[in-house]
C-alpha positions in Angstrom: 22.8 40.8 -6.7 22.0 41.2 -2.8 19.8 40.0 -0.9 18.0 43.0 -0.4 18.1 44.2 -3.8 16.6 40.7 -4.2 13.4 41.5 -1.8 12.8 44.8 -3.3 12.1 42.9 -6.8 9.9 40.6 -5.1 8.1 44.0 -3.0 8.0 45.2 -6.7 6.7 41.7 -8.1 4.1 41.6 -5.3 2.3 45.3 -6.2 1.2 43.6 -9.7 0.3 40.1 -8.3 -2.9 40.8 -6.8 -5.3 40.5 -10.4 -3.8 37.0 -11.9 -6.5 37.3 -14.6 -4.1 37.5 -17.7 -5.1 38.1 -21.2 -4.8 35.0 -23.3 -1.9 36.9 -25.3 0.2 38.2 -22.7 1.0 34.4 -21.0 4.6 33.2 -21.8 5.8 36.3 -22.7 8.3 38.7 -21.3 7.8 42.5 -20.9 10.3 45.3 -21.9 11.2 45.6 -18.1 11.6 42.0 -17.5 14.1 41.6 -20.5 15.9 44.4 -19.2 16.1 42.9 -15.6 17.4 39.3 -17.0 14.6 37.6 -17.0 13.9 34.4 -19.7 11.6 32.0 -20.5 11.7 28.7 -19.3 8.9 27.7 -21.5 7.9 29.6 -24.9 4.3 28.3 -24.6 4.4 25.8 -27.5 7.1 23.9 -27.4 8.6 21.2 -25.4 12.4 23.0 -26.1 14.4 23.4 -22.8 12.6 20.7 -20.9 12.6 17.1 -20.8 11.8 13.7 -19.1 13.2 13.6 -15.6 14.0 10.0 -16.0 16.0 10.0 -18.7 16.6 13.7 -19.3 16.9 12.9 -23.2 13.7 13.1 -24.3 10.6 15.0 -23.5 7.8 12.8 -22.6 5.4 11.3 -25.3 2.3 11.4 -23.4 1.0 12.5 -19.7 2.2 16.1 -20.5 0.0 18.6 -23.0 0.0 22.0 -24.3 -2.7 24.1 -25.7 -3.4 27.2 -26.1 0.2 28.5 -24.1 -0.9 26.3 -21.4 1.2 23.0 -20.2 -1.1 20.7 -18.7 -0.1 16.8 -16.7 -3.0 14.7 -17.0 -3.5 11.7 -14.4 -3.2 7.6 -14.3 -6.1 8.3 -11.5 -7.9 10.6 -9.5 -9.0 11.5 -5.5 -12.5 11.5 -5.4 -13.6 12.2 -1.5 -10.2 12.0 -0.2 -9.3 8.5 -1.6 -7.7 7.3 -4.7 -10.4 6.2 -7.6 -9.8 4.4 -11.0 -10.3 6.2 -14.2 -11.9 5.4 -17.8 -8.9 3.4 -19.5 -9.2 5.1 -22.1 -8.5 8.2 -19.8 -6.1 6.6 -17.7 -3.7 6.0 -21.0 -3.4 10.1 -21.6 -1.6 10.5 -18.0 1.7 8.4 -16.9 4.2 11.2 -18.5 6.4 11.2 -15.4 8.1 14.3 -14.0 9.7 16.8 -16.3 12.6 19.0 -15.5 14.9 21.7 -17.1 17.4 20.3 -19.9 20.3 23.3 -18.3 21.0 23.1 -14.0 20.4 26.0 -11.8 22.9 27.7 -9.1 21.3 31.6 -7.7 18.5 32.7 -9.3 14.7 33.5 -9.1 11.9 31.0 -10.2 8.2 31.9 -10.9 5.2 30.2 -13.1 1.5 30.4 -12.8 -0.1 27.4 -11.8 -4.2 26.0 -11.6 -5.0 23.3 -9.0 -7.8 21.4 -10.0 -9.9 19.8 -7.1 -7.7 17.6 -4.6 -4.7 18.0 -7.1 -1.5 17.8 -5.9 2.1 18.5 -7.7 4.9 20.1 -7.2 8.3 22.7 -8.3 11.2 20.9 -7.3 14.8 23.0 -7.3 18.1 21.3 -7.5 17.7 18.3 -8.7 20.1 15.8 -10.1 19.0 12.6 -11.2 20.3 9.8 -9.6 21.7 12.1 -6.3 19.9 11.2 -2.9 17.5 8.8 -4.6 16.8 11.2 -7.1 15.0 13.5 -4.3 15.3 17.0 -3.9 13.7 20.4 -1.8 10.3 21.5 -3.3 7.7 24.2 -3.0 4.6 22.0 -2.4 1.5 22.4 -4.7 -1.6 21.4 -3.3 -4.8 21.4 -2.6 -6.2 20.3 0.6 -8.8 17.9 -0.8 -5.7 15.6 -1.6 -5.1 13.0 1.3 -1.4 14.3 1.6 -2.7 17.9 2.9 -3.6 15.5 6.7 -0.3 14.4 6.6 3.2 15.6 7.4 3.9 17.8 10.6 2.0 21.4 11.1 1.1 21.4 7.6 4.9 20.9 6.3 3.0 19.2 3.0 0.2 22.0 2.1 0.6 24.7 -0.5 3.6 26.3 -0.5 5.5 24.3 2.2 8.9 23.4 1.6 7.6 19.5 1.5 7.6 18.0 4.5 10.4 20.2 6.3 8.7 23.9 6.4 5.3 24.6 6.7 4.0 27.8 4.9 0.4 28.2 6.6 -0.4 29.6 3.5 -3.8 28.2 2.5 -5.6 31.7 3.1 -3.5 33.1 0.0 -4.2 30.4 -2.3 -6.7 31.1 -4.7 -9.5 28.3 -5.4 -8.9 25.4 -7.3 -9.4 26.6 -11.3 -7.8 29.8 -10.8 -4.7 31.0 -11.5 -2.0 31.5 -8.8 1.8 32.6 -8.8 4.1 30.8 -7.3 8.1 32.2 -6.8 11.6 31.0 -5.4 14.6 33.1 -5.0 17.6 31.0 -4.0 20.8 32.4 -3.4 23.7 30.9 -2.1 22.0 28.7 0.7 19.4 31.2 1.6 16.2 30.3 -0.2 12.6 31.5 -0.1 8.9 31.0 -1.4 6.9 33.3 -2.2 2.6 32.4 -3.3 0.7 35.4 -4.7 3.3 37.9 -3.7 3.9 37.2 -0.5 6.6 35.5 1.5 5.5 32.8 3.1 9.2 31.0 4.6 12.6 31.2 4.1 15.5 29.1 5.4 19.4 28.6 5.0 20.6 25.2 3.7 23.2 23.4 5.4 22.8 25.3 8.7 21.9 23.3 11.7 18.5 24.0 11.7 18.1 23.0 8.3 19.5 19.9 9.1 17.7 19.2 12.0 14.2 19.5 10.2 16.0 16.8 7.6 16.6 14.4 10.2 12.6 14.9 11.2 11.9 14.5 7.4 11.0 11.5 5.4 14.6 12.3 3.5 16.6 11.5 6.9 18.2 8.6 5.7 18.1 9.4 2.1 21.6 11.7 1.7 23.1 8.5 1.0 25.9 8.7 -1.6 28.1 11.5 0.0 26.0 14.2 -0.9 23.9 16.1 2.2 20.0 16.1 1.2 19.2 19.9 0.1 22.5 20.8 -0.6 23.4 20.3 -3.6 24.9 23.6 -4.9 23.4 23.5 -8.3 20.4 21.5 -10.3 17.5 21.1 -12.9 14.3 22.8 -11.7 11.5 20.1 -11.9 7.9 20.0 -12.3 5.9 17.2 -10.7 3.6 14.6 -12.3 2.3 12.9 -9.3 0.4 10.5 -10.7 -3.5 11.3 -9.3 -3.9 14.9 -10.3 -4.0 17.4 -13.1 -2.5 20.6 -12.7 -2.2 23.4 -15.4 1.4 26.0 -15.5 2.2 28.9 -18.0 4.4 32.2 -17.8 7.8 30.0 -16.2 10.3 32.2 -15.7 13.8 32.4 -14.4 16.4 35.1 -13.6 19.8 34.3 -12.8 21.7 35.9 -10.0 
């Protein structure tokens, strides 16, 4: 597929993508058109098949990560409470501490999207071609957050807000996001080395891996010095699609989806 065949899905997507209020029945579920377009589920809403720990990538995690009601929820070790990092109950504490989870198959071209629910100050994120153990186990991801976390300040022009490509791109997309508690859609279409994010149905950035640009806003990056082991941060040309459990924050997802190109 093209890339412009590839934008008129998204122009397509986009039409739908303004009410996000979905029936409890219709999450994690694919319709007629989508099956016929190629798309799958990356999640079937009840079970923890297809994904596992990003540590290990054996098993999936025994706690940190729950589902209920054909929602996936990460639970935190602690919270942000007025922009700084608080204790929790113990007792609440112990539920959180899952770690990162990622896709069990690796990606090369295709197109990405999940719902998502900040909560206040939460902060996660959907990292795409990763490979455990590569450049410090790092990788490019669409930033998901919410400006009450302490991250939000830091960066350059907003390169670690919602939507960003963390820490490289900023999206200025905080006008799009929806309030914490409600649902928003997040999407990436990558293809060769162009890639793109989309929040809501809109576009928000797109870049070309490996070009010099790209690498220029590397070498400005906290990742400068971390393409270590032969293999240029960002570049990989395939990898597992990861979601973030960053440690402070809970943050819901449902409806993941991928289409390959």
């Amino acid at each position: 597929m093209n890339l412009e065949k590839i934008k008129l899905v998204f122009a397509v997507l986009a039409v739908g993508a303004g009410s996000l209020a979905f029936a409890a029945d219709s999450a994690n579920t694919l319709t007629e058109q989508e099956q016929k377009d190629g798309w799958k589920l990356l999640w079937d809403g009840k079970t923890t098949n297809g994904w596992v720990s990003a540590g290990n990538c054996k098993a999936f995690p025994k706690k940190g990560w729950v589902m209920k009601d054909g929602v996936l929820t990460v639970l935190p070790r602690r919270a942000i409470k007025n922009g700084k990092w608080v204790d929790l109950p113990k007792e609440q504490a112990a539920l959180g501490g899952g770690g990162d989870i990622c896709t069990v198959r690796e990606y090369t071209d295709f197109m990405f999207k999940l719902d998502f629910q900040l909560t206040e100050a939460a902060n996660s994120g959907i990292k795409y071609f990763y490979v455990p153990g590569v450049n410090k186990s790092t990788t490019l991801e669409y930033q998901l957050l919410d400006n009450g976390h302490p991250d939000a300040t830091h960066g350059r022009d907003g390169n670690r807000r919602i939507a960003s490509l963390y820490d490289l791109i900023s999206a200025h997309a905080e006008k799009l996001l929806k309030p914490a508690g409600e649902w928003n859609t997040a999407m990436i279409v990558s293809k060769g080395n162009h890639v793109e994010h989309w929040l809501n149905g809109q576009k928000v950035l797109e870049y070309e891996r490996g070009t010099e640009t790209f690498r220029g806003l590397v070498a400005k990056s906290k990742y400068a010095t971390w393409g270590t082991d032969g293999n240029k941060w960002g570049e990989l040309k395939s990898g597992r699609i990861l979601l973030q459990d960053h440690g402070d924050s809970t943050v819901s997802f449902r409806n993941i989806k991928i289409k390959e190109l």
